[in-house]
C-alpha positions, -999 to 999 in steps of 0.1 A, spaced: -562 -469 140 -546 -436 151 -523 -421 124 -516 -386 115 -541 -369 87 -532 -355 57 -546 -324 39 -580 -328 23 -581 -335 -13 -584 -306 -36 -559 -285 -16 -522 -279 -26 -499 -304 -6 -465 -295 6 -441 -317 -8 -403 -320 -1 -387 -340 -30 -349 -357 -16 -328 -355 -46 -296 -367 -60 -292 -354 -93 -269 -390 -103 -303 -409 -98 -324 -409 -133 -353 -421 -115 -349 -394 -88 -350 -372 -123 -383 -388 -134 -401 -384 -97 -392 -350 -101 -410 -342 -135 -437 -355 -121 -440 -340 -88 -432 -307 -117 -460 -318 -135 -485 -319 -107 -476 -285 -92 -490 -272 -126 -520 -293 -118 -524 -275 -86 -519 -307 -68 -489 -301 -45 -466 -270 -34 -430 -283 -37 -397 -275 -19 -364 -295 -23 -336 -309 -5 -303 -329 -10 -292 -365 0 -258 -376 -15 -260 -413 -28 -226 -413 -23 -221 -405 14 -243 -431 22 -230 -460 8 -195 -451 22 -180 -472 46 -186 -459 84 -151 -458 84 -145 -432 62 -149 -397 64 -171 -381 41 -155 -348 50 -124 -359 29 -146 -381 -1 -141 -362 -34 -178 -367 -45 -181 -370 -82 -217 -354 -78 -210 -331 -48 -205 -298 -70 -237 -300 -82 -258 -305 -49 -227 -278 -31 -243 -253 -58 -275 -263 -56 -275 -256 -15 -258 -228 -22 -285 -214 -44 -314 -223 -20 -296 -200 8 -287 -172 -13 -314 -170 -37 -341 -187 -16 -361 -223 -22 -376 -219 -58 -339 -215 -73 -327 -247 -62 -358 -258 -84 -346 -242 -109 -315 -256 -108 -323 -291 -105 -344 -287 -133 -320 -277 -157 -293 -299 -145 -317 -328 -152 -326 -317 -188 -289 -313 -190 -277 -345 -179 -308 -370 -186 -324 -353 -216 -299 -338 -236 -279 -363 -257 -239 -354 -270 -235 -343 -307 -217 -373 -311 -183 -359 -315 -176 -355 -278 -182 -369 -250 -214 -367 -224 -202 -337 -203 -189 -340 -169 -209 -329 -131 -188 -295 -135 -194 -286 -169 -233 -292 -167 -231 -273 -132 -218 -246 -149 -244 -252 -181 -273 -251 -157 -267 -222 -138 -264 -201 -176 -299 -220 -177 -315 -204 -152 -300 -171 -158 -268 -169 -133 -234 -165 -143 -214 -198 -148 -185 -185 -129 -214 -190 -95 -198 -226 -94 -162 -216 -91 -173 -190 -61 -192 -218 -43 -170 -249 -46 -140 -226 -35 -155 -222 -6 -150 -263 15 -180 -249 39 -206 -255 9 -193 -296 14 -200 -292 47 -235 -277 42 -246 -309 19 -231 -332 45 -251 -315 75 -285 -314 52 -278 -356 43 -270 -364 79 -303 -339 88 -321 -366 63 -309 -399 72 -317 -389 111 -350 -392 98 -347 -427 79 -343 -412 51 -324 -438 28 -315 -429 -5 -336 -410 -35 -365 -400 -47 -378 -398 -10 -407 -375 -2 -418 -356 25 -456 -354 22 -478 -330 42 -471 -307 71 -459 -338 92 -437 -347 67 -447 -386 60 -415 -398 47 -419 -421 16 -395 -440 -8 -405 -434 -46 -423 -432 -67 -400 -449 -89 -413 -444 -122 -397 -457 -155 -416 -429 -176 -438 -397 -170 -475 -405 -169 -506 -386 -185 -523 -359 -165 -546 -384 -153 -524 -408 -139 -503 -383 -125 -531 -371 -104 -547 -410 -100 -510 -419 -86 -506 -389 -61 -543 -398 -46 -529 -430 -41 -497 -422 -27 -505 -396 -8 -534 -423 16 -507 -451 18 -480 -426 30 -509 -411 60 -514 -450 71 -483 -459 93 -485 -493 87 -480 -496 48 -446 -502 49 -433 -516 15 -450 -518 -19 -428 -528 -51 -429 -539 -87 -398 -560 -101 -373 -542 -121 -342 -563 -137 -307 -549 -135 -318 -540 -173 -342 -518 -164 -337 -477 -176 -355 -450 -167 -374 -437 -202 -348 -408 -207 -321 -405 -237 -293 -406 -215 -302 -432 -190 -282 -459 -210 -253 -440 -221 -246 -424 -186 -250 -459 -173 -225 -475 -192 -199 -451 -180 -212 -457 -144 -204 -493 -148 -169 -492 -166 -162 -472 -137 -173 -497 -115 -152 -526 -130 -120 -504 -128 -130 -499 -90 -137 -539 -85 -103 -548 -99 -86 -526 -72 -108 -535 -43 -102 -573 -47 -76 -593 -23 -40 -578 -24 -57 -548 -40 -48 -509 -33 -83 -507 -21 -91 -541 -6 -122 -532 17 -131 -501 5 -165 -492 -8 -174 -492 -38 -182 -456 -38 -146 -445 -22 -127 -463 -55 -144 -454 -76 -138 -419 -65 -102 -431 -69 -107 -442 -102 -114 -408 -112 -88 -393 -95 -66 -417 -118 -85 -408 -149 -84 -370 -140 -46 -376 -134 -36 -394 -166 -57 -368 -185 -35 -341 -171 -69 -325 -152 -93 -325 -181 -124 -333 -177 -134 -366 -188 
């Protein structure tokens, strides 16, 4: 069977993580791929693929989608071409810890994609006010929408995807509900790394219930406001509805235009 080799074992792999930083399992394959650099297992590098923009309609244009995420992969882009590839690391490190493992003080609200933009880049040691330069420019949407389109020429389908080896073997996952021992992290990536070298392993899955959370503190409370949002955008996508055959994704980006709107800007 003729398929493309992979590095030997022992030797630092190239790896090209895929993130969305709304996906807690993304955030999970990404403390792992973390975890195995420090092993001396793999070199990584990192790359954005909007969640959102793919499950639009093809009938409408990203260009003019208000992106509830999209700040934090415009600055995250931005960072990688002005600061080179380890700060957009960085950056999706601290976002992460920000938004997955850092829970409210219970007299106010989980922060909003701009505020823990703006929380991340103080993080990593750049002034906050990085966010407002980069999001005032409408290029750095366009840059995120080039890099996703770049991506999903390649199959690429939604996050955590990786791009293993100098040929780039595109894989889906690992999903992974919890960060494994030092062990397993380096028993999984021997694994992972043969089945992604043979071209005809296609599919390999566990099931997960619509219950199922990722083993971080936030996972459930971010979910719940994912899915309020997502009743508000059902009721207005129904029959007769302002948004009847929208996506999901587009009214829900109405919904927070509405919520934005009756809270006179604020963040929510």
């Amino acid at each position: 069977m003729s398929q493309a080799p992979i590095r030997n074992a022992g030797q630092p792999e190239p790896v090209t993580l895929l993130f969305d930083v709304r996906s807690p399992w993304c955030y999970q394959t990404s403390r792992w791929l973390r975890r195995l650099a420090e092993l001396g297992q793999v070199t990584p590098s990192w790359g954005v693929f909007s969640l959102e923009v793919v499950n639009l309609h093809g009938d409408e244009d990203p260009a003019g989608y208000d992106a509830e995420y999209g700040p934090a992969l415009r600055v995250a882009l931005a960072l990688r071409a002005e600061y080179g590839p380890a700060a957009i690391g960085d950056f999706y490190a601290a976002f992460g810890t920000r938004m997955w493992e850092t829970p409210a003080d219970g007299s106010a609200p989980l922060p909003g994609v701009p505020e823990m933009t703006r929380q991340a880049l103080a993080d990593i040691g750049i002034d906050p006010g990085y966010a407002g330069q980069v999001l005032a420019d409408e290029e750095t949407w366009t840059a995120v929408l080039d890099e996703h389109r770049r991506w999903a020429q390649m199959r690429v389908f939604g996050v955590p995807t990786l791009l293993i080896g100098e040929d780039k073997h595109v894989v889906f996952g690992p999903v992974l509900r919890s960060l494994p021992g030092d062990d397993d992290c380096r028993e999984l990536w021997r694994h992972l790394r043969g089945l992604a070298a043979v071209g005809t392993v296609y599919e390999l899955k566990r099931y997960k219930s619509l219950h199922s959370r990722a083993d971080l503190p936030n996972a459930v409370p971010r979910a719940d406001l994912r899915v309020a949002d997502m009743r508000a955008a059902r009721a207005l996508m129904g029959p007769g509805g302002p948004h009847e055959g929208a996506s999901l994704e587009w009214a829900m980006s109405r919904v927070r235009a509405g919520q934005a709107a009756a809270a006179g800007g604020a963040e929510r």
